[in-house]
C-alpha positions as CSV (number, residue, x, y, z in Angstrom):
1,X,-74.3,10.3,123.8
2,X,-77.9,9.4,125.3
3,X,-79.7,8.4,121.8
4,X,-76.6,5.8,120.5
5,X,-76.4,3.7,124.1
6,X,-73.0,2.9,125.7
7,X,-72.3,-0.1,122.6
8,X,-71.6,3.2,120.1
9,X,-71.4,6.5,122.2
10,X,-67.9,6.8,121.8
11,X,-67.4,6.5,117.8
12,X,-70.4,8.6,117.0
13,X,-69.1,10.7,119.9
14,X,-65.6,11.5,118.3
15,X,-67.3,11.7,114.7
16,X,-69.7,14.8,115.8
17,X,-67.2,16.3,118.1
18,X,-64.1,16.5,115.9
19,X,-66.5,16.9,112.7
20,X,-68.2,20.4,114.1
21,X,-64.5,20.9,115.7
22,X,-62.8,21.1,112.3
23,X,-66.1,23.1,110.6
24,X,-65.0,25.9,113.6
25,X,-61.2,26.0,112.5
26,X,-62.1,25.8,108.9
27,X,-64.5,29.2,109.4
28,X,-61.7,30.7,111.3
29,X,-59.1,30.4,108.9
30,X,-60.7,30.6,105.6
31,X,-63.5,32.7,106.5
32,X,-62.1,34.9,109.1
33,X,-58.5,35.9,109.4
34,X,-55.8,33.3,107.8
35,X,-52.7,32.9,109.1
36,X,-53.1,34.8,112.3
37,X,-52.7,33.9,115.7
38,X,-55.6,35.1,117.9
39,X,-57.3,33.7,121.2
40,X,-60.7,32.9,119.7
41,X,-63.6,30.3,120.6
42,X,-61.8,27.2,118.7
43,X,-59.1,27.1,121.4
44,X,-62.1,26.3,124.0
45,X,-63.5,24.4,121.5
46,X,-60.4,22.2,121.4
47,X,-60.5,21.7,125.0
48,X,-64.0,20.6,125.0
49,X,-63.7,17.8,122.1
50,X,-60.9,16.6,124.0
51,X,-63.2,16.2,127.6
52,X,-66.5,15.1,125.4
53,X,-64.9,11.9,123.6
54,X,-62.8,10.8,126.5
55,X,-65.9,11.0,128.9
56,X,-67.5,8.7,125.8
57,X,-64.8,6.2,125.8
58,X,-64.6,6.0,129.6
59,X,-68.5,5.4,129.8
60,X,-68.2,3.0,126.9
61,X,-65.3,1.1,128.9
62,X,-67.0,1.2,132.2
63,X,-70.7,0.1,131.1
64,X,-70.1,-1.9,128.1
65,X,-66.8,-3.7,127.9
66,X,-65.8,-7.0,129.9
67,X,-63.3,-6.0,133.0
68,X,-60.8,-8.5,131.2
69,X,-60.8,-6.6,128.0
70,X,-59.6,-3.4,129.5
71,X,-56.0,-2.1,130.5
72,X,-54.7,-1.4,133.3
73,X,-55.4,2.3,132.8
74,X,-58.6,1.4,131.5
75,X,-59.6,0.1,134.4
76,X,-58.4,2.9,136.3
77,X,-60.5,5.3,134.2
78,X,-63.2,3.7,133.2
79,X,-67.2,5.4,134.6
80,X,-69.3,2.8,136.2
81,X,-72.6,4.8,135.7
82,X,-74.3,7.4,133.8
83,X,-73.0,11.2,134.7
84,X,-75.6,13.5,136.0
85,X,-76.6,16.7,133.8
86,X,-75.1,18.9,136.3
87,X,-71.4,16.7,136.4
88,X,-71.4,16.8,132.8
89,X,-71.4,20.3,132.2
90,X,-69.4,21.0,135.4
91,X,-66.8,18.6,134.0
92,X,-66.7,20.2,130.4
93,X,-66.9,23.8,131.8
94,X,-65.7,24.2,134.3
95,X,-63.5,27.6,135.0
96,X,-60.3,26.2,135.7
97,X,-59.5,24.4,132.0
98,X,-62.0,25.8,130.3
99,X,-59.7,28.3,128.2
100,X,-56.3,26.3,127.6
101,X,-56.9,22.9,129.4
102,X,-55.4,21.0,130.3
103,X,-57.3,18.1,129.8
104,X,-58.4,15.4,132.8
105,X,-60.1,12.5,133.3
106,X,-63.7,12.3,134.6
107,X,-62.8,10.6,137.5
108,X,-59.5,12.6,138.6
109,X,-62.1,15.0,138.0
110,X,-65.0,14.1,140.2
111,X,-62.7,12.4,143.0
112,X,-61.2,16.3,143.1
113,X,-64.6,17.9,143.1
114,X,-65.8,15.3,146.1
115,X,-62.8,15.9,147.6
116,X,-60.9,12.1,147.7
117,X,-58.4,12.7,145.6
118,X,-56.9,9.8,143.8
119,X,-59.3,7.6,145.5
120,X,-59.6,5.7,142.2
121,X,-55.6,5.3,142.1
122,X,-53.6,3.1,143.4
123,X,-52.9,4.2,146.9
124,X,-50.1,2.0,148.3
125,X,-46.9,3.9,147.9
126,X,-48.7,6.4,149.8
127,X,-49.1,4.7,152.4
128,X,-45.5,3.4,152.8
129,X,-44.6,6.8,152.8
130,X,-47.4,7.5,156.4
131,X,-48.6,10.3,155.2
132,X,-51.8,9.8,152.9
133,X,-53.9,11.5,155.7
134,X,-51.9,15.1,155.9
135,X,-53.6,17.6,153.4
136,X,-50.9,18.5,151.3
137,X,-50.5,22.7,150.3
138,X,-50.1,23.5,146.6
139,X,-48.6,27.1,147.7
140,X,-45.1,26.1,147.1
141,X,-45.8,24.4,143.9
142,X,-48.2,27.0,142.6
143,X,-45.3,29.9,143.0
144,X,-42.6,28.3,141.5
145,X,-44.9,27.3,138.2
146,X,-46.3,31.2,138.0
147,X,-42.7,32.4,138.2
148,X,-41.4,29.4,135.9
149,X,-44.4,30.3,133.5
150,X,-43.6,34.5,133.6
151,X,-39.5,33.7,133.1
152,X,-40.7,31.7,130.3
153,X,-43.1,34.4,128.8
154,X,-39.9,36.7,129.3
155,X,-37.8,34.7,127.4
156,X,-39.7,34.5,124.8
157,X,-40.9,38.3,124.4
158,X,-36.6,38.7,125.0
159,X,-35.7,36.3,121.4
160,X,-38.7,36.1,119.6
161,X,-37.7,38.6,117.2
162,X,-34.0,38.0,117.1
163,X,-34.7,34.3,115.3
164,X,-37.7,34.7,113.0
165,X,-38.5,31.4,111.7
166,X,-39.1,33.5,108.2
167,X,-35.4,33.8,108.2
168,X,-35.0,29.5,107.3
169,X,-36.8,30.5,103.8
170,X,-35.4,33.5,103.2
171,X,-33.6,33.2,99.3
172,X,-30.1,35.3,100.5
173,X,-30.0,33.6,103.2
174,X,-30.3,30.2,101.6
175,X,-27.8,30.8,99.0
176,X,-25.1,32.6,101.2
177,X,-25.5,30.2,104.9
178,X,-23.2,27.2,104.7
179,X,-25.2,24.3,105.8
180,X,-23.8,24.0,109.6
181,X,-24.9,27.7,110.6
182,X,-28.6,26.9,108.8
183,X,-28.4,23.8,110.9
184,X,-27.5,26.2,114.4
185,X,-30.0,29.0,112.9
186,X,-32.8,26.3,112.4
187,X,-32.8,25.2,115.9
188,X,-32.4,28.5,117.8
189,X,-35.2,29.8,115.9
190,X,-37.5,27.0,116.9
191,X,-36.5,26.8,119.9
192,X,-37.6,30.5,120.6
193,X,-41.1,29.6,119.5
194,X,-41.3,26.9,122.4
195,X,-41.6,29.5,125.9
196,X,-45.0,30.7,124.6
197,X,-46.4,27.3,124.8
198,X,-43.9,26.6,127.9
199,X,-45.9,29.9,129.4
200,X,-49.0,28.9,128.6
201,X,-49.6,25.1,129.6
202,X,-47.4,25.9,133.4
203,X,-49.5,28.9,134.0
204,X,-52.8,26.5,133.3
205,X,-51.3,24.0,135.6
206,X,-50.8,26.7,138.6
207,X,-54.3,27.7,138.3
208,X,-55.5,24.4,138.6
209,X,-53.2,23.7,141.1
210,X,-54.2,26.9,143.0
211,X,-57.6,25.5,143.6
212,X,-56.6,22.2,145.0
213,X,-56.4,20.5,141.3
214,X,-53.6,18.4,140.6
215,X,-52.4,16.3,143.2
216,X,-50.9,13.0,142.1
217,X,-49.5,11.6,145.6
218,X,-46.1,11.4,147.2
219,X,-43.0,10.9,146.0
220,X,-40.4,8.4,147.5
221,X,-38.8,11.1,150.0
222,X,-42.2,12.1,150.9
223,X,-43.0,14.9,149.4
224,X,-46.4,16.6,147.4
225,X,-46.6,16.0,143.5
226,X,-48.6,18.0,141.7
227,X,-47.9,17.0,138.0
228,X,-51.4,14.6,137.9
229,X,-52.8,16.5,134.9
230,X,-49.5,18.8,134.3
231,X,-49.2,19.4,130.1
232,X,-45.1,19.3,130.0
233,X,-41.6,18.8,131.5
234,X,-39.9,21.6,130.3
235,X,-36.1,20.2,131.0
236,X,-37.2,16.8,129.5
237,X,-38.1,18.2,126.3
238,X,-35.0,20.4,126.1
239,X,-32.7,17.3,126.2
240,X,-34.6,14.6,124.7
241,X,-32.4,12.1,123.5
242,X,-35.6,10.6,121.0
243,X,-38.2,11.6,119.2
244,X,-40.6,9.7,121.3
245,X,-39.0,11.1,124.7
246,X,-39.8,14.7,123.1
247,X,-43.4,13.7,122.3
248,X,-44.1,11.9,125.7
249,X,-43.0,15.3,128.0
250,X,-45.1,17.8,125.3
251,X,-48.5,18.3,125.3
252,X,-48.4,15.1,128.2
253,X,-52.7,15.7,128.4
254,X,-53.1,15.7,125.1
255,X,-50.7,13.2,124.2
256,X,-52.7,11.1,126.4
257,X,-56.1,11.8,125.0
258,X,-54.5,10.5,121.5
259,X,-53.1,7.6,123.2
260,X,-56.7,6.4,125.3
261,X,-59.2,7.0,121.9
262,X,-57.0,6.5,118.9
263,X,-53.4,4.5,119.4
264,X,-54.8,1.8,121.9
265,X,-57.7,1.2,119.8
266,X,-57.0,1.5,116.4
267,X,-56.0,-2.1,114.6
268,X,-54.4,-0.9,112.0
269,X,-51.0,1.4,111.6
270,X,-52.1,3.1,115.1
271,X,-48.9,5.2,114.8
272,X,-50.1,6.8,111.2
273,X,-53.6,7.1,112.4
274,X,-52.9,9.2,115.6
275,X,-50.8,11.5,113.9
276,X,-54.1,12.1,111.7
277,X,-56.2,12.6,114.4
278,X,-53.5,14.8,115.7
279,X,-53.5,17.1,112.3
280,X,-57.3,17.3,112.4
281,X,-57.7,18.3,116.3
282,X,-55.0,21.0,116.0
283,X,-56.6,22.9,112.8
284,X,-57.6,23.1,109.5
285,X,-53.9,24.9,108.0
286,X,-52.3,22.9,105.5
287,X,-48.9,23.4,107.7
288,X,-50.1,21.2,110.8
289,X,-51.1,17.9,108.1
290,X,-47.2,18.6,106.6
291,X,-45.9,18.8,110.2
292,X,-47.9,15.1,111.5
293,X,-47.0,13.7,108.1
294,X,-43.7,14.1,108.7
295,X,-43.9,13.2,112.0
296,X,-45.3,9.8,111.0
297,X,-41.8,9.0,109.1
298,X,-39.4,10.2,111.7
299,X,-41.2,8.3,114.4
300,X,-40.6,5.0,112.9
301,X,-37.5,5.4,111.9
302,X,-36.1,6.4,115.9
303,X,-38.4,3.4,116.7
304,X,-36.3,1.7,113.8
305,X,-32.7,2.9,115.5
306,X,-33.7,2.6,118.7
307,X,-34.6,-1.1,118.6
308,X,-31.6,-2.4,116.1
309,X,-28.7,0.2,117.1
310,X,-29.5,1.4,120.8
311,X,-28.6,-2.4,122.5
312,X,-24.8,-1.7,121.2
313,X,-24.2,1.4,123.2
314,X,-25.1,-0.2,126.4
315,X,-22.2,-1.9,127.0
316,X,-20.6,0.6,128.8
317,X,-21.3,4.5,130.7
318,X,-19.1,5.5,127.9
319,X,-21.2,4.0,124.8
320,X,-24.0,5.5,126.2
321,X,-22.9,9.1,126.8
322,X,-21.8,8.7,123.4
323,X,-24.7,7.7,121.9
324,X,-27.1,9.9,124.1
325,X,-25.0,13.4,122.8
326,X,-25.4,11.8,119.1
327,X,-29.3,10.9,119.5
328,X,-30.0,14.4,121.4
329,X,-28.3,16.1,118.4
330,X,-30.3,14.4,115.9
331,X,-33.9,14.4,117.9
332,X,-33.2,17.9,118.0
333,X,-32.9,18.8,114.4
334,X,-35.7,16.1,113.5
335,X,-37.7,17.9,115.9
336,X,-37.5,21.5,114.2
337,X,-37.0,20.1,110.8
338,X,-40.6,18.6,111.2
339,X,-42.2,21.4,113.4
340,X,-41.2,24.3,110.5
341,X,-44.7,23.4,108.6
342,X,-46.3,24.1,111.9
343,X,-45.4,27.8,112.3
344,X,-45.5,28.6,108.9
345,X,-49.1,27.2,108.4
346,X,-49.2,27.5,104.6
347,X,-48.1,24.7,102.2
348,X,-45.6,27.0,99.6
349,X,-43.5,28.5,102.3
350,X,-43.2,25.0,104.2
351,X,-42.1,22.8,101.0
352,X,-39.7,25.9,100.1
353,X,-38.0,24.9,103.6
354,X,-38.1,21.3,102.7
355,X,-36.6,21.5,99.1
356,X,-33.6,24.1,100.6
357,X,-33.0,20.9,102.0
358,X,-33.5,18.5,99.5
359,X,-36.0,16.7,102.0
360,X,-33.1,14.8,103.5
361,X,-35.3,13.9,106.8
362,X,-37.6,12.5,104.7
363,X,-35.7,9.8,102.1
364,X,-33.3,8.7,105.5
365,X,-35.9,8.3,107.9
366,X,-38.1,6.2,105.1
367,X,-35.3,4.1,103.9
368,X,-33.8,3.2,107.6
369,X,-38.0,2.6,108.7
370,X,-37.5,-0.2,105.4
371,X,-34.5,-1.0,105.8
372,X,-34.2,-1.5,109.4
373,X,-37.0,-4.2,111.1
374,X,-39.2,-3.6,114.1
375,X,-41.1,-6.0,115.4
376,X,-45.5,-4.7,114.8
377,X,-47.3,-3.6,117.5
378,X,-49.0,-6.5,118.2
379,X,-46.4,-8.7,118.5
380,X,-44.4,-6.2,120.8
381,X,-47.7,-6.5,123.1
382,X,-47.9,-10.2,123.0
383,X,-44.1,-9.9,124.1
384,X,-44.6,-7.7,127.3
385,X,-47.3,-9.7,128.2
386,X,-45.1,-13.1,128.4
387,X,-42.8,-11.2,130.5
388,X,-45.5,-10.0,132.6
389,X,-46.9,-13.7,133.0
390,X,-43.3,-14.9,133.2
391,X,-42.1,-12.9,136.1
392,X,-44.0,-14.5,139.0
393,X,-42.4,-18.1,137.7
394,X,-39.0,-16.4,138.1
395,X,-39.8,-15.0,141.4
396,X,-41.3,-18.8,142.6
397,X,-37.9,-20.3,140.9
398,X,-35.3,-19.3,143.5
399,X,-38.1,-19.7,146.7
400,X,-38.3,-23.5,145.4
401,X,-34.5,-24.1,145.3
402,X,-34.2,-22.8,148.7
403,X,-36.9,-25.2,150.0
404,X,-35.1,-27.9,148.2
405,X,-31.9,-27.1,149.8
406,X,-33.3,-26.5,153.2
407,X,-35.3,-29.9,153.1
408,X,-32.3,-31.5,151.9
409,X,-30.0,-30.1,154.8
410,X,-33.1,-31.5,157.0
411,X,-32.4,-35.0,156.0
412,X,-29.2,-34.9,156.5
């Protein structure tokens, strides 16, 4: 980071971060113990690449690119000088994250470890609410996420063995399962894989939590969040009505990370690109490529629905119930029909699961992503941004009436 200067630190950054990243996951699969889960250094390791290439492109933004250049959260993120030695490592290593994350930002960081809090944040609704000066207690929060995070772990010690994912390839049961109860068997067995990670990510957010980590301000009645660098919202994912919704409540730190050093800045097919990235971070298996490939088609094809068919259901509370029971459904079995690859890890057993059926997923989501049009990326953005410049001209428009009308009265 010291020997390229702030112009490059952050593409050299991510190249020899995720490079010696993937040489770790490559050694522990093919050299070590395939196909096994264990808690070994490359989860750590995951952790770190994620901190090391986000402090690069938050220096890079702070120190070498124009203030007009950068987004909103840019700005918000961005490091206005050089890290000491001792706040590097302290921010990489540092006990509470060190093992399963999750991820921060160097300033939430820092702002914690000095003790202002969300100093770097916009402060206003807490001060509608009068009480940015009382030290909030993370007690409350910190027992409800350890029990949440042990039910969770009991849940899934309770079903994991009653739904073996194995089970979705098995030959007799391929051959003798009518379609619906593979449909019902497919989901309830991914959906037991999901309290392990549900266990895992809350129980990292209480120990942060515990030691004062976490805050995120006040809600509108007043009361403590805690959720500043939580990783997911367990009820959110349960009944996401989209693909996107799903991906936007799991793995929130990481999902961020993507979204900062790959989506925002990538100029071409950002979508395909940080799924990529995605495969690469999580490991070397051939499982986790299938499972982001996949991913890729399915997310453009909800994009595709969502923009062309979703404006007819919101005519009426009716139409939209409607439609959200039909979307939860179908992100539901998108979901585990693209996640199977993941759990498997190997490439035989996953595309046995996709021929059993007859990659259906794949040929509709491709031909309704061609078939039905979405405006690019770019032009969505120039889009947002005329409404952004529009709105004050709106808000000027019924001020200037007024004056009119009042002037008018005056002279009569």
């Amino acid at each position: 980071m010291i020997l390229t200067g702030v112009e490059h630190m952050h593409k050299y950054s991510l190249l020899v971060a995720l490079s010696y990243l993937s040489l770790c996951q490559i050694t522990r699969v093919y050299v070590f113990d395939y196909g096994m889960y264990s808690a070994d250094f490359t989860g750590p390791m995951m952790v770190i690449t994620q901190k090391i290439t986000s402090l690069a492109f938050e220096i890079h933004d702070g120190m070498a690119r124009k203030e007009e250049h950068l987004t909103a959260g840019q700005k918000i993120l961005a490091i206005r000088r050089m890290p000491s030695l001792l706040e590097f490592f302290s921010y990489n290593c540092n006990f509470m994250g060190i093992l399963a994350g999750p991820t921060c930002s160097y300033n939430d960081y820092i702002a914690f470890i000095e003790g202002e809090p969300r100093r770097h944040r916009d402060q206003e609704p807490d001060r509608k609410s009068g009480l940015r000066q009382s030290e909030p207690s993370p007690n409350v929060e910190v027992v409800r996420k350890v029990a949440t995070s042990f039910f969770c772990l009991l849940v899934f010690l309770s079903v994991c063995k009653v739904f073996p994912v194995e089970r979705n390839i098995d030959d007799d049961f391929i051959a003798n399962t009518p379609l619906y109860a593979q449909v019902v068997y497919l989901y309830l067995s991914m959906v037991t894989t999901r309290p392990k990670y549900y266990f895992v990510w809350t129980l990292a957010d209480a120990i942060n939590n515990a030691a004062g980590f976490g805050f995120n301000g006040y809600d509108s009645d007043g009361a403590p969040r805690w959720d500043l660098i939580s990783n997911l919202r367990i009820l959110n994912i349960e009944f996401a009505t989209s693909f996107k919704v799903f991906l936007d409540n799991w793995n929130i730190q990481t999902a961020h990370w993507l979204k900062r050093v790959c989506y925002e800045r990538c100029p071409y097919h950002p979508t395909a690109a940080t799924f990529i990235l995605s495969a690469m971070w999580h490991g070397a298996y051939p499982g986790y490529y299938l499972t982001f490939l996949t991913g890729i088609v399915i997310t453009l094809a909800a994009r595709a629905v969502r923009h062309n068919i979703r404006p007819y259901f919101l005519q009426s509370s009716s139409h939209k119930l409607v439609y959200d029971v039909i979307t939860w459904v179908a992100t539901q079995i998108a979901i585990c029909y693209t996640v199977v690859p993941f759990v498997l890890l190997s490439v035989g057993p996953s595309l046995k699961f996709y021929r059993s059926w007859y990659f259906s997923l794949h040929i509709g989501c491709a031909l309704l992503a061609m078939a039905l049009p979405v405006k690019p990326r770019h032009l969505r953005l120039k889009d947002q941004q005329r409404g952004v410049l529009q709105e004050p001209t709106r808000r000027r428009r019924p001020e200037a009436t007024d004056s009119s009308c009042s002037q008018k009265e005056k002279s009569s």
